[in-house]
VEXDREN-2710 file (C-alpha; in Angstrom, 1 decimal):
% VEXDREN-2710
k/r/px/py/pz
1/UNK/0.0/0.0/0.0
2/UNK/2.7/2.6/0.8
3/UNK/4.5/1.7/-2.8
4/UNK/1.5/2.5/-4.5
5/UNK/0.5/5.5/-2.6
6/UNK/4.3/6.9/-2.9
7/UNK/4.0/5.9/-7.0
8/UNK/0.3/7.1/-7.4
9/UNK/1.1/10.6/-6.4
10/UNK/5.1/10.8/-7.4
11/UNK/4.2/10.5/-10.6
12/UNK/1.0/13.0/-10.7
13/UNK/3.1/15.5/-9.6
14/UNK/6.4/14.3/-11.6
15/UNK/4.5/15.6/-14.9
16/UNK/4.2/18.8/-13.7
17/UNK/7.8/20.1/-14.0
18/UNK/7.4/18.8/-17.7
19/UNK/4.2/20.7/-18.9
20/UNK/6.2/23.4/-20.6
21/UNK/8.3/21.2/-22.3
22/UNK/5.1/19.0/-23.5
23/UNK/3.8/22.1/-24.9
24/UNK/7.0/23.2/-26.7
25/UNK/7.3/19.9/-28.3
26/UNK/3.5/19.3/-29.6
27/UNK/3.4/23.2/-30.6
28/UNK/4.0/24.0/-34.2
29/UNK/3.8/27.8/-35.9
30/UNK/0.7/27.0/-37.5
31/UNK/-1.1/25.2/-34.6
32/UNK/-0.1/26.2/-31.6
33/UNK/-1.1/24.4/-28.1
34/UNK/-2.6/26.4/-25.8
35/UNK/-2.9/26.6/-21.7
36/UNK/-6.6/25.9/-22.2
37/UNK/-5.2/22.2/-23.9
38/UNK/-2.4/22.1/-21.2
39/UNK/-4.6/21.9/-18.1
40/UNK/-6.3/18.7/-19.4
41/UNK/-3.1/16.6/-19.0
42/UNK/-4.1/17.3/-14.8
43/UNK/-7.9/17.8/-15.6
44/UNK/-8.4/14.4/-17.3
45/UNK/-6.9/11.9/-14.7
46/UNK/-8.1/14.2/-12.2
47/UNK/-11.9/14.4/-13.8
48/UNK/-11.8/10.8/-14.4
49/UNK/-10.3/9.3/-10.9
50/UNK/-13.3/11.6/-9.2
51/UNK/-16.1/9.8/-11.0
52/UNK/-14.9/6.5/-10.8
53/UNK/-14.0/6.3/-7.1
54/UNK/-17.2/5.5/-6.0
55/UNK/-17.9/2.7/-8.6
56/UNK/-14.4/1.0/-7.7
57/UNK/-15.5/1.7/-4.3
58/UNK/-18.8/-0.7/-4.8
59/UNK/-17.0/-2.8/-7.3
60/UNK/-14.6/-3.1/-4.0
61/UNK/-17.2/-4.1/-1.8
62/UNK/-19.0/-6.6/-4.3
63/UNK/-16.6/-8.4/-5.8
64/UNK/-13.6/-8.1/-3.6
65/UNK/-11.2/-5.1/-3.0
66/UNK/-8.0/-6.9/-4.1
67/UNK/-9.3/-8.4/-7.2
68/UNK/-10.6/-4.2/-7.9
69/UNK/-7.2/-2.7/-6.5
70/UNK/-4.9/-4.9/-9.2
71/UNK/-7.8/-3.6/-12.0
72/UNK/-7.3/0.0/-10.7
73/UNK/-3.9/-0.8/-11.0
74/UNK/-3.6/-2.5/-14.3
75/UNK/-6.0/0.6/-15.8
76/UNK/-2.8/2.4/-14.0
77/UNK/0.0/0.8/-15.8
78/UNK/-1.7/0.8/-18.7
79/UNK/-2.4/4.9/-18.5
80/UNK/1.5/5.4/-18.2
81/UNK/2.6/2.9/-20.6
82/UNK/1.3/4.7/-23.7
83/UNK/1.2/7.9/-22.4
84/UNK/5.3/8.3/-22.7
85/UNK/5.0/7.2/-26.5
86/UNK/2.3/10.3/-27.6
87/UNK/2.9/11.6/-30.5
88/UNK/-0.3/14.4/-30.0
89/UNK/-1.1/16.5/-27.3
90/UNK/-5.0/14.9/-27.6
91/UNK/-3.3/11.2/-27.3
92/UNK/-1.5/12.2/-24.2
93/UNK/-4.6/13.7/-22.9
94/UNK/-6.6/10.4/-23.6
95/UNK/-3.9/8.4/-21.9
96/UNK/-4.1/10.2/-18.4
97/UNK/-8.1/9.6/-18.8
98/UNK/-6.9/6.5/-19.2
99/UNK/-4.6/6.9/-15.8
100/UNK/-7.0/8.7/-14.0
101/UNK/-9.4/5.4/-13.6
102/UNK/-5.9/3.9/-11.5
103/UNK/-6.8/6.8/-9.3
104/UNK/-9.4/4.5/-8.1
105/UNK/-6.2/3.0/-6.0
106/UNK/-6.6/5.4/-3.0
107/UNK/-10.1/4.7/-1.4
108/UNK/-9.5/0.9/-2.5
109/UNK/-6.3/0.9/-0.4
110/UNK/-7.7/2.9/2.4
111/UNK/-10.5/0.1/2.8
112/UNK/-8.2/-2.6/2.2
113/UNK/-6.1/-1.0/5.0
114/UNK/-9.7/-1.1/7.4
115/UNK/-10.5/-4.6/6.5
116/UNK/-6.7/-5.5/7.4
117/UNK/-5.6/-4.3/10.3
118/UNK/-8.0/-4.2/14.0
119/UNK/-10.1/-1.2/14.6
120/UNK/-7.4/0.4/17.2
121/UNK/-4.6/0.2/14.9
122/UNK/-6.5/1.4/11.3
123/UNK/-5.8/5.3/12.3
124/UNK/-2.2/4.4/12.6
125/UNK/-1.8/2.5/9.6
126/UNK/-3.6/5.2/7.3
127/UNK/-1.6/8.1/8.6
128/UNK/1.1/6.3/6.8
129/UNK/0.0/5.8/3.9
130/UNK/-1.4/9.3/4.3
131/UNK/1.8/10.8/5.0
132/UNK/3.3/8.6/2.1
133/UNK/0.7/10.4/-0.4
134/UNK/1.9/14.2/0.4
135/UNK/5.4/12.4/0.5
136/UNK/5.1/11.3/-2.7
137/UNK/3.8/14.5/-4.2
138/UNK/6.8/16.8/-3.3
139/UNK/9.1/13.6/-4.3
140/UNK/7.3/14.2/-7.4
141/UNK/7.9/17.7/-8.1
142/UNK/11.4/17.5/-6.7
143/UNK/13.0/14.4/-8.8
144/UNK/10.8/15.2/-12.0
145/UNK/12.7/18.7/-11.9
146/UNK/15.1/16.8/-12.8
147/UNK/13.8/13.9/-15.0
148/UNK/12.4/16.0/-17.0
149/UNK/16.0/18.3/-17.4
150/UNK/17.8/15.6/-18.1
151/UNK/16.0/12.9/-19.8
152/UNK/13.4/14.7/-21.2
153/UNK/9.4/14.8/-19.9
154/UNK/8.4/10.8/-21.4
155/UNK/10.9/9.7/-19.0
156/UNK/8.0/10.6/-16.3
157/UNK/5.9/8.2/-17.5
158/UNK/8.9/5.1/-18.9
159/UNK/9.8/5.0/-15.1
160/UNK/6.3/5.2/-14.0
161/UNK/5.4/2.1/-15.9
162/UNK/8.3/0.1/-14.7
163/UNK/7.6/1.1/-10.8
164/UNK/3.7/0.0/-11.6
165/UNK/4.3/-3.0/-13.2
166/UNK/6.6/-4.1/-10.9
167/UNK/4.2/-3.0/-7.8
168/UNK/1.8/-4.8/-9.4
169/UNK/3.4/-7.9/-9.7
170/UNK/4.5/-7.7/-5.6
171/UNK/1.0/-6.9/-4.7
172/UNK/-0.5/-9.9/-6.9
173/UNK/1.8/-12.3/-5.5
174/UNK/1.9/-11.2/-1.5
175/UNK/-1.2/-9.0/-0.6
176/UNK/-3.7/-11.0/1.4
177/UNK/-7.3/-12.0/-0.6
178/UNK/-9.3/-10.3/2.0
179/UNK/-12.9/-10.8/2.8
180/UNK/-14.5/-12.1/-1.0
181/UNK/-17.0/-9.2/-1.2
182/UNK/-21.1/-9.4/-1.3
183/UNK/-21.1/-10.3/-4.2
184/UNK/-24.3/-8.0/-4.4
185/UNK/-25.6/-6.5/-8.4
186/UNK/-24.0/-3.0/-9.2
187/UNK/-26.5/-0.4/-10.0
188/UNK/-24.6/0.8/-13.3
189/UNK/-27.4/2.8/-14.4
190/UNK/-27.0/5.2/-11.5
191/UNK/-23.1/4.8/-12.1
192/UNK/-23.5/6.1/-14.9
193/UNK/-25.8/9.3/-13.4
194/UNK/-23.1/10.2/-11.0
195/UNK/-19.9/9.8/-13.0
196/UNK/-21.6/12.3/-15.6
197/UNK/-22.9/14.6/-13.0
198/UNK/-19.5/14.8/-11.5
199/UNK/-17.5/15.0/-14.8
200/UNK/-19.7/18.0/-16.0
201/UNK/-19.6/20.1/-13.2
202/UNK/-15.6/19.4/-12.9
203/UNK/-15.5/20.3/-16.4
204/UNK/-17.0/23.6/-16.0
205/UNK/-14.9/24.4/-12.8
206/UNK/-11.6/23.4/-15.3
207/UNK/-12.8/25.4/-18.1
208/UNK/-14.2/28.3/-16.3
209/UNK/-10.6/30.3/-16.1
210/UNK/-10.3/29.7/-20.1
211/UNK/-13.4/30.0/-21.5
212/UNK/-15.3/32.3/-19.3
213/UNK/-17.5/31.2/-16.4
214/UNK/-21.2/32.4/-18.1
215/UNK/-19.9/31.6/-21.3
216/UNK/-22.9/29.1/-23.2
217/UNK/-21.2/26.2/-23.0
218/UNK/-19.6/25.9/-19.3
219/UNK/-23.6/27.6/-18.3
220/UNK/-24.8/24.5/-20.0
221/UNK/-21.8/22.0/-18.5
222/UNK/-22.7/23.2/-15.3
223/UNK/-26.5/23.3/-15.4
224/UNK/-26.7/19.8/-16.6
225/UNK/-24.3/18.4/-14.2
226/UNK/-26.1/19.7/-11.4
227/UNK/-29.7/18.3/-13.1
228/UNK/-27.6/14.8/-13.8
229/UNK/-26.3/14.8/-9.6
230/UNK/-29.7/15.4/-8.3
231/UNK/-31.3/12.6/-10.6
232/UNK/-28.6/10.4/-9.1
233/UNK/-29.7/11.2/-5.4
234/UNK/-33.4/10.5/-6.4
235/UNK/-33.2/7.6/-8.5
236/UNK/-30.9/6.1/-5.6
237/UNK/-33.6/7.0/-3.1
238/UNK/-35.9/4.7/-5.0
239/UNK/-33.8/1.2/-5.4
240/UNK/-33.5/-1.6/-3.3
241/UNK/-29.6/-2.1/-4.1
242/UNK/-28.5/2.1/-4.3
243/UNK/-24.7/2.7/-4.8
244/UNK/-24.6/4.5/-1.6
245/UNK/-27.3/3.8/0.7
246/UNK/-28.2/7.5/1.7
247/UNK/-29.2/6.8/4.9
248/UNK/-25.6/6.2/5.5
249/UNK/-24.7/9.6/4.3
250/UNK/-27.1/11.2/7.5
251/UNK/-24.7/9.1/10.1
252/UNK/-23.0/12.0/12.0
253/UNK/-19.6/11.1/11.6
254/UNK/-19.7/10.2/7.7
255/UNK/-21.8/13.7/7.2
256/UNK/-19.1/15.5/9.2
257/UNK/-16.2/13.3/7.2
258/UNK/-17.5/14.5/3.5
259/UNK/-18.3/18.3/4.2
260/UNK/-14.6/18.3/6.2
261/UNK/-13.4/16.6/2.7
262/UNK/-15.1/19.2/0.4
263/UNK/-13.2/22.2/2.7
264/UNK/-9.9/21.1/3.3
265/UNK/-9.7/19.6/-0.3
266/UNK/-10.5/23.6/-1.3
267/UNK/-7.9/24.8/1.1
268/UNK/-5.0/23.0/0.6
269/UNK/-5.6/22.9/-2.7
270/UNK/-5.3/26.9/-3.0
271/UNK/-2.5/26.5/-0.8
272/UNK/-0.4/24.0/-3.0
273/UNK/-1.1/25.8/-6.2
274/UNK/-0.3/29.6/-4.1
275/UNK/2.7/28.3/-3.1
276/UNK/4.4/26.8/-5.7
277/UNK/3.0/30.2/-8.3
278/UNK/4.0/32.6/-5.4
279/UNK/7.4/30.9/-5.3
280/UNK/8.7/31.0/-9.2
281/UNK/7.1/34.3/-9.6
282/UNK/9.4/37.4/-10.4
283/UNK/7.2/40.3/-11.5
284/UNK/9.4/43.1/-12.6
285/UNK/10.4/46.2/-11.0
286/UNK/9.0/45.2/-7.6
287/UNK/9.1/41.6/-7.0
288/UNK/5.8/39.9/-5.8
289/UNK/6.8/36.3/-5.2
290/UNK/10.8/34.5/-4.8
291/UNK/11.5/34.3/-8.3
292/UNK/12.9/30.3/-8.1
293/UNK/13.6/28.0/-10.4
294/UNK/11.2/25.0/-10.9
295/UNK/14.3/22.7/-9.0
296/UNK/14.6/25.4/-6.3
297/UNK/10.6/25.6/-6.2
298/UNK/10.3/22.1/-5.7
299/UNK/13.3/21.8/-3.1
300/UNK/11.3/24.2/-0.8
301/UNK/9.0/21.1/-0.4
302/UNK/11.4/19.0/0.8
303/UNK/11.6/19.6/4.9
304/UNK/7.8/19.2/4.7
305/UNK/8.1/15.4/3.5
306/UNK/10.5/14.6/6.2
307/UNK/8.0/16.3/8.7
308/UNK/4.7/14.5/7.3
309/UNK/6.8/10.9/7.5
310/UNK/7.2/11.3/11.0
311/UNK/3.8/13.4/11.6
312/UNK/1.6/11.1/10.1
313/UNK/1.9/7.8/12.0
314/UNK/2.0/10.1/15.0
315/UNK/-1.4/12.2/14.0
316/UNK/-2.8/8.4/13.4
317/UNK/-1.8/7.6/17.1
318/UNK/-3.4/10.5/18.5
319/UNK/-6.6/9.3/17.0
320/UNK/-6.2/6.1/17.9
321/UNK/-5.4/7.1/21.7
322/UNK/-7.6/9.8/22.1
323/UNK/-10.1/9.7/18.8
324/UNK/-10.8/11.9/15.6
325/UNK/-12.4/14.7/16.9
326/UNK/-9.2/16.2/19.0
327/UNK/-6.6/14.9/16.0
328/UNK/-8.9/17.2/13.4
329/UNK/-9.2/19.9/15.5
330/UNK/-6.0/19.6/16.0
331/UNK/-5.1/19.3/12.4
332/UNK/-7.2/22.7/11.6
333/UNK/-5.3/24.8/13.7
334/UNK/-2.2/23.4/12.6
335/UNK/-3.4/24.4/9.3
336/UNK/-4.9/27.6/10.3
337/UNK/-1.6/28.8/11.7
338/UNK/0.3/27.9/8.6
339/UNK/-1.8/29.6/6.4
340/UNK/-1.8/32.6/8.5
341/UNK/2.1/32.7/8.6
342/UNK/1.6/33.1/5.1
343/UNK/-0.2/36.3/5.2
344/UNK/2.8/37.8/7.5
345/UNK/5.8/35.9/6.9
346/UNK/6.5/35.1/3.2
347/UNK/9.5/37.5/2.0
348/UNK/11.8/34.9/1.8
349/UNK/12.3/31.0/0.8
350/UNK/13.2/29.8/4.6
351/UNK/9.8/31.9/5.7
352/UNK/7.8/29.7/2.8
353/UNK/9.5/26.4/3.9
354/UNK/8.9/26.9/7.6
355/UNK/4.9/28.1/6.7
356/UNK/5.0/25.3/4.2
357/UNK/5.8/22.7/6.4
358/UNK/3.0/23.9/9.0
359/UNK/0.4/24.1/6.4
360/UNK/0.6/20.7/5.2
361/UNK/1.5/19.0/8.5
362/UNK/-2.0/20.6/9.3
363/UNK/-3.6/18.8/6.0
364/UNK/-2.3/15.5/7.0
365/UNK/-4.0/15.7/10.6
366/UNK/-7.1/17.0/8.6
367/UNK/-7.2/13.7/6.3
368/UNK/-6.5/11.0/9.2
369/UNK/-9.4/11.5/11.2
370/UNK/-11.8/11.7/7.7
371/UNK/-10.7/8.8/6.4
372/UNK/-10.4/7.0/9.7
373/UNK/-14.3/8.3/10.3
374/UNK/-15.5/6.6/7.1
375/UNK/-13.8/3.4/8.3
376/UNK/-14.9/3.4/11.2
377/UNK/-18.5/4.7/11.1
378/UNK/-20.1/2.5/7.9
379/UNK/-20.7/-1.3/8.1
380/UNK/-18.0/-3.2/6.8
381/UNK/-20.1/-4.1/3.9
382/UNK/-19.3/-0.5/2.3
383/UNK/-16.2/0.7/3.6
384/UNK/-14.8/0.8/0.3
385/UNK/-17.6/2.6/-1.5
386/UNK/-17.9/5.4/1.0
387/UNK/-14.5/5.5/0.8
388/UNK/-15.2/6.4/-2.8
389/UNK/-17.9/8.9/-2.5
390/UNK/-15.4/11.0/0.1
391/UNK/-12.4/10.6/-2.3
392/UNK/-14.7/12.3/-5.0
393/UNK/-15.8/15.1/-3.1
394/UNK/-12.4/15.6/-1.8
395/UNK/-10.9/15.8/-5.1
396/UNK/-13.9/18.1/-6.2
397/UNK/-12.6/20.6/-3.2
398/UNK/-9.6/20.1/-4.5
399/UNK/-10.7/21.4/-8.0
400/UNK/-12.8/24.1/-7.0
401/UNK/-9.4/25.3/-4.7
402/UNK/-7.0/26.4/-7.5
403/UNK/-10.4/27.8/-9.6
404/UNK/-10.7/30.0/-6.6
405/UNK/-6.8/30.7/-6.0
406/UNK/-6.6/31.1/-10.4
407/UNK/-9.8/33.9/-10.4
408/UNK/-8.0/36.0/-7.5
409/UNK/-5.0/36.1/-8.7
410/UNK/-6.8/37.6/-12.6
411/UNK/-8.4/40.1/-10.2
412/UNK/-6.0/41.3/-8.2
413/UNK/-3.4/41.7/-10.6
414/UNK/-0.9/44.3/-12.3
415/UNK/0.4/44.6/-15.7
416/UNK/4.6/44.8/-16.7
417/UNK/6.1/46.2/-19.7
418/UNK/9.3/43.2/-19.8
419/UNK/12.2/43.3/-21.8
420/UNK/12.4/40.1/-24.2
421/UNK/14.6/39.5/-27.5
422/UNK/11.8/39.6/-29.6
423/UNK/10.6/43.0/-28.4
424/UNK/8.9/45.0/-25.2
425/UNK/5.8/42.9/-24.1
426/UNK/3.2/43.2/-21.6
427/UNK/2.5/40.5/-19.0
428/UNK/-0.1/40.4/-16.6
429/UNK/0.9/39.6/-12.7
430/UNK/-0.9/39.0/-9.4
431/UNK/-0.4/41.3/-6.5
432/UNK/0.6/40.4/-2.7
433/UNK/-3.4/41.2/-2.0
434/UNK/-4.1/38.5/-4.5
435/UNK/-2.0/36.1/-2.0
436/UNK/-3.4/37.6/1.3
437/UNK/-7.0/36.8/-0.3
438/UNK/-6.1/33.2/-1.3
439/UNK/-4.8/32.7/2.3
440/UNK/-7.7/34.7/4.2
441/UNK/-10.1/32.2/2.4
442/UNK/-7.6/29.2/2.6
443/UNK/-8.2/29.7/6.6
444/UNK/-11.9/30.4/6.7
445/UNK/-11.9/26.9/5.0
446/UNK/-9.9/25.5/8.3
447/UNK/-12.0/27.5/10.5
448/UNK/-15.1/26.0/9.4
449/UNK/-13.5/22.8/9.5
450/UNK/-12.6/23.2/13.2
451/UNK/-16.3/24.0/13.8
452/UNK/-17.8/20.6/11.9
453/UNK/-14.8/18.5/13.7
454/UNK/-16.3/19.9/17.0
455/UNK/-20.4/19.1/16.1
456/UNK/-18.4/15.5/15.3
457/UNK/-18.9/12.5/17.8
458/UNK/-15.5/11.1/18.9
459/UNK/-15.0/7.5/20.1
460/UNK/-11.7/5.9/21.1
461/UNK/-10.6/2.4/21.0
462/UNK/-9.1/0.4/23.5
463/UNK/-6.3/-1.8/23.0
464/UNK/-6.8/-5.7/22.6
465/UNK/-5.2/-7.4/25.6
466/UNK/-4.2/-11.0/24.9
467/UNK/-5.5/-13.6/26.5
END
């Protein structure tokens, strides 16, 4: 489980680095790619892995979550295998869709982790694999600085496919079967529902900054994604065998879980893409962010990794000792006083390593106690497809975040006459008030966190004695 988490999101964050590049190699003079094109190499695996999650999730439950973690992961492989050979822009897009139903791997090993291990030790366990996730995202950014510099931006995906394929081989060989699953029908037609709901109203939040947010098309995107969710929740009000049982949804806990998801999905997601922006920014005569390379950028990173491998197991402890409500509001104003560092203490890279570090530290005691909740709180029977649902939603805040962070930093911005070789141009940047803004609302988002954690009910489990 903690290879795959470290490769899932090492890898997600590895092509960033390499975006340029891909766009400099599939542009020519007479059809040039544009950053409208460029944001579906995130947008599709991202759009895809959110509306799939809670089918794997069921799949999980029904059928058996190994057997739907090695399809995940094939699906995976697969994704990266072809994606390092594209010889379009629109065929490396298809290939992270393709990727993006792998993403499927993080509820699946979440509830694979809860049908594991006892019910005092499953908090510990995922803050690991937790921890390993945020690991494996600065790793990402760090080492595919370099990939990409050296070896050129397929190399991302080549070494991707040899880590998942040999992953995959391990985890066929030595991961236990687990419980065979229900082996109850899947209601595809409401499948089907959600994963179009979600995909349209994802859509619209990824277009939005490109092609205007009333513009016909994202209005429509948007309308019918909403009309498509709601037909999901009544149509699954009306079968016998829903996807997700909505009287689940009203079980304290789980309710408290999926809004927390939505809200610090939203701010650390404004957060992460602040940060890294804020620290490569160099807006002539008066500087506005560090002005780093995309090495040095990624480097800042680094101290937080070591911090979240230690933090994590011990944020899982605390829930496990004294239960989820303390370790999230814990985690919030961690988080809270991160972001607020921010606001007062950014002029230089050791400030934004030290705030960094906070922040995400904060994040990681957010995401223990939600996923630990869902675990915890739904009969055994659909771990995995809650699991699902909250992985959805908390990629969802996760896409409305940088939406929010992009649209601030377009308002509150100022406009540069810079020298280039070809001639005096004009550039657009954001100001410090766009920053404050993104970091006022970043912490509203961990205040109201802190509230829901407190209307949670906590519950603490007490160590098996042997007999």
């Amino acid at each position: 489980m903690v290879g795959v988490a470290l490769l899932l999101n090492y890898v997600e964050t590895m092509v960033i680095p390499g975006i340029p590049a891909i766009q400099s190699d599939f542009s020519t003079p007479a059809n040039p790619v544009s950053s409208s094109t460029m944001s579906w190499i995130t947008s599709a695996f991202l759009i895809v892995g959110s509306a799939v999650s809670p089918l794997f999730g069921k799949l999980g439950d029904s059928y058996g979550k190994k057997r739907m973690f090695l399809t995940a992961l094939a699906f995976y492989m697969a994704g990266v295998g072809i994606a390092g050979f594209s010889n379009s822009i629109y065929f490396l897009i298809a290939a992270r869709a393709i990727q993006g139903i792998g993403f499927a791997i993080v509820p699946l090993a979440l509830a694979i982790i809860a049908e594991t291990f006892p019910k005092e030790r499953i908090a510990t366990a995922q803050g690991v694999v937790s921890a390993t996730f945020a690991i494996g995202a600065a790793l990402g950014l760090i080492i595919g600085s370099y990939v990409v510099q050296d070896l050129g931006w397929p190399w991302a995906f080549h070494s991707a496919f040899i880590l998942s394929a040999v992953l995959f081989v391990v985890i066929a060989m030595f991961l236990p079967t687990g419980t065979p699953g229900t082996k109850m029908k899947v209601d595809y037609e409401s499948v089907l529902l959600l994963m179009a709901g979600v995909t349209l109203v994802l859509l619209y939040l990824t277009e939005g900054p490109y092609e205007g947010w009333t513009s016909a098309f994202n209005v429509l995107a948007l309308v019918a994604g909403i009309g498509l969710t709601v037909g999901f929740f009544v149509a699954e009000s009306r079968k016998t065998n829903p996807l997700i049982p909505l009287h689940l949804l009203r079980i304290r806990n789980v309710l408290v879980a999926n809004l927390t998801g939505i809200l610090s999905g939203m701010g650390m997601f404004m957060l992460f893409f602040a940060v890294i922006y804020y620290a490569e920014l160099q807006s002539p005569p008066a500087p506005t962010g560090l002005g780093l390379d995309v090495i040095s950028a990624g480097l800042s990173l680094a101290p937080a990794t070591v911090l979240m491998l230690v933090g994590g197991p011990g944020l899982g402890r605390l829930v496990q000792v004294r239960g989820p409500k303390p370790a999230m509001v814990l985690g919030g104003l961690i988080a809270i006083t991160g972001f607020t560092l921010f606001i007062f203490n950014r002029a230089t890279t050791t400030d934004v390593v030290v705030d960094t570090a906070i922040s995400m530290i904060g994040a990681v005691g957010i995401i223990i106690p939600i996923v630990n909740m869902i675990s915890v709180s739904l009969p055994d029977e659909t771990v995995a497809t809650g699991l699902g649902l909250n992985t959805m939603l908390r990629n969802m805040g996760g896409a409305i975040g940088p939406v929010i962070a992009t649209t601030l930093m377009s308002t509150y911005a100022v406009t540069r006459i810079i020298s280039t070789p070809a001639g005096p141009l004009s550039m657009s940047f954001p100001t410090p008030t766009a920053f404050d803004y993104i970091f006022y609302l970043a912490i509203a988002c961990m205040v109201a966190v802190v509230v829901l954690a407190l209307a949670g009910k906590n519950y603490v489990f007490k160590k098996r004695t042997q007999a």
